[in-house]
Structures are given as structure tokens and as C-alpha cells.
N, C-alpha and C positions, 0 to 999 in steps of 0.2 A: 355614589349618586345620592347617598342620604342628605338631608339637608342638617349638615352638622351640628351636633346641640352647644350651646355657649351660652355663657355668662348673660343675663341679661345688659344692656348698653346701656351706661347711665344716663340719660338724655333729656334734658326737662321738654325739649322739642317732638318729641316721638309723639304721633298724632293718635289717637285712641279710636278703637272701630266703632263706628256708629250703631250695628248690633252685631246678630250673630252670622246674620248674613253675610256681612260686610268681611267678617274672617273667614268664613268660609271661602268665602270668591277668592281671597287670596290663597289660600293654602291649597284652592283647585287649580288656580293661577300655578301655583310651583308646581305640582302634579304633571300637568298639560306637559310642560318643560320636560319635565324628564322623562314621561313617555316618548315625546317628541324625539328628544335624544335616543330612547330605546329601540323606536322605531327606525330613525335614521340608521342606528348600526346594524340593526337587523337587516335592513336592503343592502347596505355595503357587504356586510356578511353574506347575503345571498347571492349576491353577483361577482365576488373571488371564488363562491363556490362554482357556481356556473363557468366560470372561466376557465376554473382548473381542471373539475371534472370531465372525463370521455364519455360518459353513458351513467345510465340512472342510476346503477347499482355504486356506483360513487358516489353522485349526489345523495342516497340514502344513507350513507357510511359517512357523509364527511362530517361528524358530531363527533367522528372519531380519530380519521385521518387528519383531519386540518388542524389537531393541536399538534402533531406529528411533523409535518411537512410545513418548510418556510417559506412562507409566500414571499412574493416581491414587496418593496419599498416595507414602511415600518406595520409591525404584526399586530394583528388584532387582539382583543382580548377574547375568551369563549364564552363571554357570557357578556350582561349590559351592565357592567358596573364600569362609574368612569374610572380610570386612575388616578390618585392621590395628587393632586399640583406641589410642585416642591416649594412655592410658597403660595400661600394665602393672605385674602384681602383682611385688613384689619380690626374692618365692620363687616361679619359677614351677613348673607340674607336672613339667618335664623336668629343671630343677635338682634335684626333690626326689626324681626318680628316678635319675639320677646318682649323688647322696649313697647311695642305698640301695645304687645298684650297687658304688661302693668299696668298701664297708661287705660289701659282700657278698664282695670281693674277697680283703678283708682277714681274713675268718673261713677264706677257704680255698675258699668256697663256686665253681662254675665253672656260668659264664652263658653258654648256648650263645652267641647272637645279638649281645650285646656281647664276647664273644672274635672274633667273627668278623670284629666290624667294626673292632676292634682290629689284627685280621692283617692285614687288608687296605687300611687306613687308609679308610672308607667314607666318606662323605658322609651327611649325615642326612637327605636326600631318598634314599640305595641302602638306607638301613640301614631306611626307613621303607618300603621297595617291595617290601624281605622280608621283613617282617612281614604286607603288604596280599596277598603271593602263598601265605603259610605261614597264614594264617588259615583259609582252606576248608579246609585240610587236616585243624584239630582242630575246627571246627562247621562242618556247612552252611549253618547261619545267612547268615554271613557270603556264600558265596556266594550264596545268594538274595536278598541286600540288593545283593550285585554286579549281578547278573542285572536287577534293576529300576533301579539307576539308569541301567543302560546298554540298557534297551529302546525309548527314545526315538530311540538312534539304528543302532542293531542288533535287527533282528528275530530274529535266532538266541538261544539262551537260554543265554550262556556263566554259569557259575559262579565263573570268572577272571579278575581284572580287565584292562582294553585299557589301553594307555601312556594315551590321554586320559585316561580315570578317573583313572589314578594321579597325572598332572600337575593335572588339575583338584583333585585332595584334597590333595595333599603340598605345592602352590605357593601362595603369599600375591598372586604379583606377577608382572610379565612378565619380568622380570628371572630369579628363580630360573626361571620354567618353562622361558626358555630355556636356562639352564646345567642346570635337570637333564634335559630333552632332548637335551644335548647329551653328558651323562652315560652314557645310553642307547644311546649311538653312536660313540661313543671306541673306540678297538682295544682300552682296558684295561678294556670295560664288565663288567657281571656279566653279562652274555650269554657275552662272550670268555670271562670265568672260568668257565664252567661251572654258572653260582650259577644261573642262570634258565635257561629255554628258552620258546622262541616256540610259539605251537600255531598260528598260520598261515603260509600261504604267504610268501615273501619278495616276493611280488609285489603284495601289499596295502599301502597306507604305513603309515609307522611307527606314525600318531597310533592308528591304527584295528586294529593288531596287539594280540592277546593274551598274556600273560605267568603262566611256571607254574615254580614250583621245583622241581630238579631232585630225583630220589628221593633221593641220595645224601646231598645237604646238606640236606633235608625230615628225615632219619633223625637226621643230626647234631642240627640243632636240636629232635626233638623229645626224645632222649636222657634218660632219667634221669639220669646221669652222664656227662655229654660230656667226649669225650678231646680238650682244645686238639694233641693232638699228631697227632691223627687228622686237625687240617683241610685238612695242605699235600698228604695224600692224596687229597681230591677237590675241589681248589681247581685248576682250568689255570694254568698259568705263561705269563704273560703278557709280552712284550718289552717295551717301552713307550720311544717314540724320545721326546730333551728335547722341549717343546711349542717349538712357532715364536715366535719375538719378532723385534719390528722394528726397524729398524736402530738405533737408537736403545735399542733395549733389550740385554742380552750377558747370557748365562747359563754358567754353567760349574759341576762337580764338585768342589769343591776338594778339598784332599789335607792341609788347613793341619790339624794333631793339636793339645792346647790347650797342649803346653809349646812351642810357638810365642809366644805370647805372651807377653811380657813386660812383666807387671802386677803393679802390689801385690796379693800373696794374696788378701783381702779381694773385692777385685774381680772377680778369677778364680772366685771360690766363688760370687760374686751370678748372674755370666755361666751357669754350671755349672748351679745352681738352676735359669735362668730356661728353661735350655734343657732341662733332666730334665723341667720340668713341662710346655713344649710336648709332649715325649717319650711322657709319660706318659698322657695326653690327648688322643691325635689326631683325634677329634670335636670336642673339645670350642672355643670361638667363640676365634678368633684374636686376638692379642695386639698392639700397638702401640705399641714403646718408639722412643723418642729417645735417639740415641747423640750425645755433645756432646764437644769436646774439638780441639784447635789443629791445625793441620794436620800428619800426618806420626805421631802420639799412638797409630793402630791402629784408627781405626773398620771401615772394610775388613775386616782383617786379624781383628776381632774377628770381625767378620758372618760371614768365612772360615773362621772354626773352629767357628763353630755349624752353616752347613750343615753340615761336614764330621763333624761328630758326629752332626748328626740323619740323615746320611748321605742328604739330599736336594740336589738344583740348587739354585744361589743365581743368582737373578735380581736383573740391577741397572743401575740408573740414573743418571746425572747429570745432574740438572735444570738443572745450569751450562752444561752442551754442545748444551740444547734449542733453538734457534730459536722464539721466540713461533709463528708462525703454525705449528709441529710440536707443540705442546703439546697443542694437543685430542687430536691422531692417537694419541698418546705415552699421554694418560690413557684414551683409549679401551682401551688393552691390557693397564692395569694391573687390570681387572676379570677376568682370567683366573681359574679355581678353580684352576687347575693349578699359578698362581707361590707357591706354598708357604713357600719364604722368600723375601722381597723386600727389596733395598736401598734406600732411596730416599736418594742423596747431595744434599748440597746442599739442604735441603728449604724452606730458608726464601726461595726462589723460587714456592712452592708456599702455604705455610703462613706465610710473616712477612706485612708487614703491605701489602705491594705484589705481587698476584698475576693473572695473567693468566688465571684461573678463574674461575669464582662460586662463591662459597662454600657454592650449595646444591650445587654437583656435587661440590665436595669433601666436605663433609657426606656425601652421601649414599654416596660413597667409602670414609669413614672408616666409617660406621657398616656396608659389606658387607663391610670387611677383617675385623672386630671379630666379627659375626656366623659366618665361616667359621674352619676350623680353615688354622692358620698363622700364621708371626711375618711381622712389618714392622718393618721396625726405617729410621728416621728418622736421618739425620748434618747437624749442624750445627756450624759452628766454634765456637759461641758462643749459650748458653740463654737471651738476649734476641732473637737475631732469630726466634725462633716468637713469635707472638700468641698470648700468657695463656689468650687464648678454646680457642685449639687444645691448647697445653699443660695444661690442665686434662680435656681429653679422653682422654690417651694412658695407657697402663696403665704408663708407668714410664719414669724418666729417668736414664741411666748416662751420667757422668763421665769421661771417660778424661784423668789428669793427660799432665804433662810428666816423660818419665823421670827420674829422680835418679841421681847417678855410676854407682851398682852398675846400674843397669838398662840403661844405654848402655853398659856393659863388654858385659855379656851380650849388648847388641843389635850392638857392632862384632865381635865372636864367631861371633856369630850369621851378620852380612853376609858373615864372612870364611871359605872353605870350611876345614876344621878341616884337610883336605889340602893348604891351600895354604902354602908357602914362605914364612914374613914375616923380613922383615930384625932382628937381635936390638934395631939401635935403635930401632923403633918400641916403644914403651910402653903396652900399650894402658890402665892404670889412670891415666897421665897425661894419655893425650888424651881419655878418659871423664869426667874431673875437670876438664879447661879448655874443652873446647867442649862448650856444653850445646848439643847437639844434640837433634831430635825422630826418632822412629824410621824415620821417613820419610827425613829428611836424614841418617841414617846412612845407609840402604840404599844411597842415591842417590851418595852420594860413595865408599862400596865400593864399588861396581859402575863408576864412571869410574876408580877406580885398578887395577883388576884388568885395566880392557880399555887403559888405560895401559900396562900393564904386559905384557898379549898383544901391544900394538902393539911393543914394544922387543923382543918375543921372548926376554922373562926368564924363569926360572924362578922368580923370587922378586922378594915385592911387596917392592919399598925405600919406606926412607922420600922419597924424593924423588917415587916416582910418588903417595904419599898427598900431598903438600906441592902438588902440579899437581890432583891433584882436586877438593882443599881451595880454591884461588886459584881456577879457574874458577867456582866460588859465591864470591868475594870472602872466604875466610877464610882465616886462618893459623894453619897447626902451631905450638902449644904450642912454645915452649923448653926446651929441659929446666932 
């Protein structure tokens, strides 16, 4: 019943909301709807119970019997989520609110609820739980439509929805209900932020606790003119330690800025784009490119300057170094919400045409990377070993050549510390122009001629410690 998150629509027609009201009313507008719905199935559900039951003591028990026993004609579900349509419209309602939202962005106009979840980079199961807790606040409505679907299993008469409610309405599948319970309970939750608060004891569990926003940020969001610069004043600062990965997975911060790179312009600018619009969009459903190109070319190195830009952990993988019978454990933990950028090297152990997976688990993979906000980015040596079937799935395939002289100038520049000592007869336009080297195999043989050269206790790299670097890979220094 969630209102699925998607791509914004590119639409130059998409009308912009005149304030913050004006989006409001609609996202109460969707609200309405799907209580409506929740309620409708709760009276059909209470009247197969009434039907089937003989006496009370059945009617109290059928939360338990009725997943048991098959009713007549087609079965209910036990809870108020709709089931998945086998297809979907092509513009859906959350794409075309999106489009409105840009649009709205772009007049100047300031939307409490989508700034917020902007700041914060939300999930659209948090951004959807404040909406479901900010509702009572401008109708009662709303909470006496709370009030009854949750009288079945609370006799007290809250106005404000309990975590089950909210998982039962905002989940499709067990899958999200458990990540967005798990949402709910992270040290970075909106409880920790300030954004919610609990009105029961902590000694009740989670599912059966009630959820209420707090005055401060109720005030923000209902704002005629909300000030975005008013949020980080009643937002908590949160710490947030990397998430755990297993041994087989390695996360890290990188530091790599993009004149690191050493690419044809061109490529740098597609790189740049791809990562402004992750940037720009952090709700919006996550992206899948395939990084292709020979060994040593910067796939890495690439992925390394996007985290560093989007200024999140890069999580990564080499499906090369996996042991078959570690694969399942391995893809068990790539479903994390929290790996926000993920590498996956080597992918065509996974995705070519020989895989130690089934292909509905990875399907079913590709399509939660896809749905969540965050990039994956795919490395292969070469755009034949993925299977056609997968590569026509992935939202984008980038190339990284083999440098040309001027870009292995720059890259043995680069390997070499601008402080360091070099011999006048090394040449670097000479040996850029005779060994075509990949960026990889530069790094790799500065790095053996420097600690060459720490072993002699020189101050300066000669040419004879690059000529030992060089022979240990089986190559030879250029002549002059």
C-alpha cells in the first residue's frame, strides 16, 4: 500500500504547488485512500469472521484460526497491505508527485516535508511514518480512522498510530517490513533524531508502541513558509558508526577528489552528471550501472571518487576472492539499506553466464537495489561477459579506455610524490610514449621503485631503481 518511490518524471508540464499547504492536502489526499482501503478490508475481514465463527470464543481466536482455515471464494490477506499488481502503470502517483515536487522547487516554492527528508536522506517508508503521525494533527479524521483499525487489538482508544499499523500500511512484503523495522531501531532512527516520540512505556514491545511527532518539527511542517534553515535547530545530531559487513565485504571513507582521475573530459562530465543526480535525489529508487574496462583503467578509483563526493562509505566486493560455498552468506548481506554505494567487482561470477545463484535471487536483488535510493555500480573487464538478459536491465554502461601518452604522463606524475627526488635522466614523456602502460600498472611499478629506492637509502629515485621495477613485471626501460 506504500506509494512506491520512483524516478522523478521528466515533465516540463508538471504543475508546481502553490505552498506548503497545497502539498500537504495532497499527500492527505493519498493518505485518506489508503486508510479507506484499510478500513474497507477490515469490515470484509470482520464479516468472514462473523460468518464462520459459532460463538465468541472463535471470534476472539480468529487472528489465529483464519490464517489456518480456507474461506470461500479468493483469500484474504491478515493484514491491510495491498498485494503487488503484476503490472504497473507507467506514470505512477508518486512519480507524478515528485515531478510536481521539482517543479515546485524550481519556482522557489519550499515544501516542508520533502526538505526534510532531503536533510536527512529519509527512506520512504520514515518520510511515509510522518506523514501517518502529522495527519491527526490537522483532521481528527484521520485519527479516528487510527483508532478503529487498531481496536481489534487494543482496547484503549489511541488517535495515533502503533509501529504495527504503520508497518502493516507502508509494507508491500516481509522483506521491507523487516528493513523498516529495523528503521525504527537503528541509533540513527527518527526517534534518536527527535522527529518522533513514543507515548508508551519502553516496556511494551516495539510492534504494540505508539508513535507521535514531536511539537517542534509538527510546527515546522505545518509552517506557511518553512525556513529549510530552521531544521538542523530541531533535528538531534546523530553519530552514526559504518554498518557492520562481513569479512568478505570492506567499507571505507575515501578521500579520492575527481582530479584524481585521469579520464578523457567527456567521461569525467558523464561520471559527474551521474553522481549530481544520485545527489540530487536521495529518495528517489536506486541506480545500476556497469563499470567496464581492462584491468588497472580506474574502475575502483572511479567508484572512489563518487563515494567521496557523495561524501558517503563505499562498500565493496570482489566476487573473484568469494569461495562458492561463501556466496549465499556474501549475498545475504548485500540486501543491507545502509550500503548506499556499493561496488560489486568482478560481477560476471554473478551476472555472466555461469553463476552459482538462481537467477530469481538475483532478480529479486536487482529489482530491491533499483527500488531503494543508492548507486551499484557493476565492474567487468569486458561487456560480453554479463548476459544481454542482465545488461539490458542496468540503468547505464560506462567504458573506461586505456590511457593515451598524455594521460600516463599525468598518471606516472601522479604515482610519483611531486616531493620526491627523480634522477634528471629519467624522461617521463619518453616512458609515457614507449610503455603503454594501464593505470594500475603504473601505480604498481612506482610504488616497487620508491620502496627500491627506500631499500638503498637514497634520496633520489634513479633511473636504475625504475629499470628493477620495471624487470620484476618482465618489462624494459625505453632507450632513449
Amino acid at each position: 500500500m506504500s506509494n512506491e518511490s520512483a524516478a522523478p518524471v521528466p515533465n516540463e508540464s508538471a504543475a508546481p504547488f502553490t505552498d506548503n499547504w497545497a502539498y500537504l492536502k495532497a499527500e492527505l489526499s493519498w493518505l485518506d485512500r489508503l486508510l479507506m482501503l484499510a478500513v474497507a478490508r477490515q469490515r470484509q475481514d470482520v464479516k468472514e469472521v462473523d460468518r464462520i465463527a459459532r460463538h465468541s470464543g472463535e471470534r476472539a481466536t480468529s487472528h489465529w484460526w483464519k490464517g489456518i482455515i480456507a474461506l470461500e471464494g479468493q483469500s484474504g490477506h491478515d493484514d491491510h497491505r495491498k498485494p503487488v499488481r503484476a503490472t504497473e502503470p507507467k506514470v505512477s502517483y508518486s512519480q507524478q508527485l515528485e515531478a510536481r515536487i521539482q517543479a515546485s522547487y524550481q519556482q522557489g516554492v519550499a515544501l516542508a516535508l520533502p526538505l526534510l527528508r532531503d536533510q536527512l536522506r529519509l527512506s520512504l517508508f520514515e518520510k511515509n511514518i510522518i506523514l501517518l503521525t502529522l495527519a491527526p494533527e490537522i483532521n481528527r479524521r484521520f485519527g479516528r480512522l487510527y483508532s478503529y483499525l487498531q481496536r481489534q487489538d487494543d482496547d484503549a482508544d489511541w488517535d495515533v498510530p502503533s509501529v504495527d499499523l504503520c508497518l502493516k500500511l507502508l509494507c508491500r512484503n516481509d522483506r521491507e517490513w523487516r528493513q523498516a523495522r529495523e528503521k525504527l531501531a537503528s541509533p540513527d532512527s527518527l526517534i534518536e533524531r527527535g522527529v518522533l516520540e513514543w507515548l508508551d512505556s519502553g516496556e511494551a514491545t516495539l510492534l504494540s508502541r505508539h508513535l507521535r511527532l514531536s511539537d517542534a518539527v509538527t510546527a515546522y511542517l505545518l509552517a506557511e513558509q518553512p525556513n529549510p534553515d530552521s531544521l538542523m535547530q530541531i533535528i538531534q545530531p546523530v553519530e552514526v558508526e559504518a554498518a557492520p559487513v562481513v569479512d568478505w565485504l570492506s567499507q571505507e571513507k575515501p578521500t579520492l577528489p575527481w582530479r584524481s582521475l585521469v579520464l578523457p573530459e567527456p567521461l569525467v562530465t558523464n561520471l559527474k552528471a551521474l553522481t549530481q543526480s544520485v545527489k540530487a535525489s536521495p529518495h528517489a529508487p536506486g541506480r545500476v550501472v556497469l563499470l567496464t574496462g581492462e584491468p588497472g583503467t580506474g574502475k575502483t578509483t572511479t567508484a572512489r571518487a563518487i563515494a567521496h563526493a557523495l561524501h558517503l562509505h563505499l562498500t565493496w566486493v570482489d566476487l573473484a576472492s568469494i569461495p562458492e560455498e561463501a556466496a549465499e552468506s556474501v549475498f545475504s548481506q548485500l540486501y543491507q539499506p545502509m550500503l548506499e554505494i556499493l561496488l560489486i567487482k568482478s560481477a560476471q561470477h554473478w551476472f555472466g553466464r555461469h553463476t552459482v545463484l538462481e537467477t530469481a535471487q538475483l532478480q529479486r536483488w536487482l529489482q530491491e537495489r533499483q527500488s531503494q535510493p543508492g548507486l551499484t555500480l557493476l565492474t567487468v573487464h569486458h561487456l560480453q561477459s554479463i548476459k544481454p538478459s542482465w545488461r539490458q536491465q542496468l540503468d547505464g554502461v560506462i567504458t573506461l579506455p586505456r590511457p593515451d601518452a598524455a594521460a600516463r604522463r599525468k598518471l606516472w606524475k601522479q604515482a610519483i610524490s611531486s616531493d620526491a627526488k627523480v634522477e634528471r635522466k629519467v624522461r617521463w614523456t619518453q616512458v609515457a610514449e614507449d610503455l603503454k602502460l594501464s593505470g594500475g600498472e603504473i601505480a604498481a611499478i612506482a610504488t616497487t621503485a620508491i620502496s627500491l629506492a627506500q631499500s638503498d637509502k637514497s634520496p633520489t629515485l634513479t633511473l636504475a631503481h625504475l629499470q628493477q621495477a620495471l624487470a620484476l613485471r618482465n618489462l624494459e626501460f625505453p632507450k632513449p
